[in-house]
N, C-alpha and C positions, 0 to 999 in steps of 0.2 A: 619488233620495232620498239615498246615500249621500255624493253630491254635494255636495249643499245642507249634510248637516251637516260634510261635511270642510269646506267654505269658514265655515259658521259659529264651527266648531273653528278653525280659524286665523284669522278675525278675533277672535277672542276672546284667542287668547294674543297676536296682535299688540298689540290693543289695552295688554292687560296688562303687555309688553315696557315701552310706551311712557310707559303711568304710570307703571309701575316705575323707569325712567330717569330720567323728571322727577323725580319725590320723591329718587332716590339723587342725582342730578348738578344739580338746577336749584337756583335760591336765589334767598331769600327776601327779605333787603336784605342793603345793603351799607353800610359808612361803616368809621369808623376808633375810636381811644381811645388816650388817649396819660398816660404813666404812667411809676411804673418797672420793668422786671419782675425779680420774685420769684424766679423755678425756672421752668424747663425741664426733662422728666424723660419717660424712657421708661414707660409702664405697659402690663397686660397679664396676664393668663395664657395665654390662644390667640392672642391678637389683639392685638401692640405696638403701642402709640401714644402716637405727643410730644403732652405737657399742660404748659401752661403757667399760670401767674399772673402777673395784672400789678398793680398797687398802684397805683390811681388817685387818690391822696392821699389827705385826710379834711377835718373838718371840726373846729374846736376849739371845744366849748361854752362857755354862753353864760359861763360862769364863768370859762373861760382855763386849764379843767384838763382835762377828759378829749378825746378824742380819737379817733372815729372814723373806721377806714380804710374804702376802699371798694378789695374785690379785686374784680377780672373774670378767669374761669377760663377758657382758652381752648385750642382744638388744632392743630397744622400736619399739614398732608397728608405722609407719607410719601414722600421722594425730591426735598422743594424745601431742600434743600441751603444754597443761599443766605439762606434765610428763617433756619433755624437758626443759620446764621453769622451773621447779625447780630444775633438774638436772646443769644447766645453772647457776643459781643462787647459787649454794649448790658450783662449782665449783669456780664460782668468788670470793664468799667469805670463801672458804678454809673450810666450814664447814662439818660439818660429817654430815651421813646420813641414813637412814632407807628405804632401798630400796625392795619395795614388790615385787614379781615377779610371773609368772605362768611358768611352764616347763614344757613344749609339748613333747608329744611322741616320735617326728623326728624332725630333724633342714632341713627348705628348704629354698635351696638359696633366692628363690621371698622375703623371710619373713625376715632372718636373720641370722649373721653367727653363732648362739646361739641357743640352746634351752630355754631359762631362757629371758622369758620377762616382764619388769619391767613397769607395771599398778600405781606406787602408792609411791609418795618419802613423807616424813617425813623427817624434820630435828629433828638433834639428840639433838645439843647443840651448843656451841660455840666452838669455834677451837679447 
């Protein structure tokens, strides 16, 4: 008997291991948005993390005056180096940009205030 339920007790956290995994690490879609970005910026109380904004243009009514932008608020994983550099660099010189991303199941604080994380900049062109 005690048998039966130590193996049931360990298929059970196994099992839970495994969702748990997928929801933290697997993802949901992928694709890109390209724009200019805004800010890059540490946040945090316990848990620091890069957020960013990107400025995917607007749309100018039907009048020729006003002017709505469209942001997309996005975050980079901790330790991709590169990513920030060129987000860094895409910001200093005002360029536009092609920002890949992954969108995860669930947004967790440790990770970021986003579901959409950005793996992969491309510059677009000149300003």
């Amino acid at each position: 008997m005690k048998r039966k339920l130590f193996l049931g007790f360990l298929f059970i956290l196994l099992l839970s291991i495994a969702v748990g995994s997928f929801f933290v690490f697997g993802t949901y879609s992928e694709g890109y948005r390209a724009g200019t970005v805004m800010k890059l910026s540490t946040k945090g109380y316990l848990f620091k993390t890069l957020e960013g904004q990107l400025n995917m243009g607007g749309m100018a009514g039907s009048d020729g005056g006003d002017i709505a932008t469209t942001t997309w608020a996005f975050s980079v994983d901790k330790g991709n180096e590169q990513v920030v550099k060129a987000i860094e660099e895409a910001v200093d010189n005002g360029s536009r940009v092609k920002l890949f991303y992954k969108e995860k199941y669930f947004q967790f604080d440790w990770r970021g205030e986003t579901k959409y994380f950005v793996f992969k900049v491309d510059q677009v062109g000149g300003k």
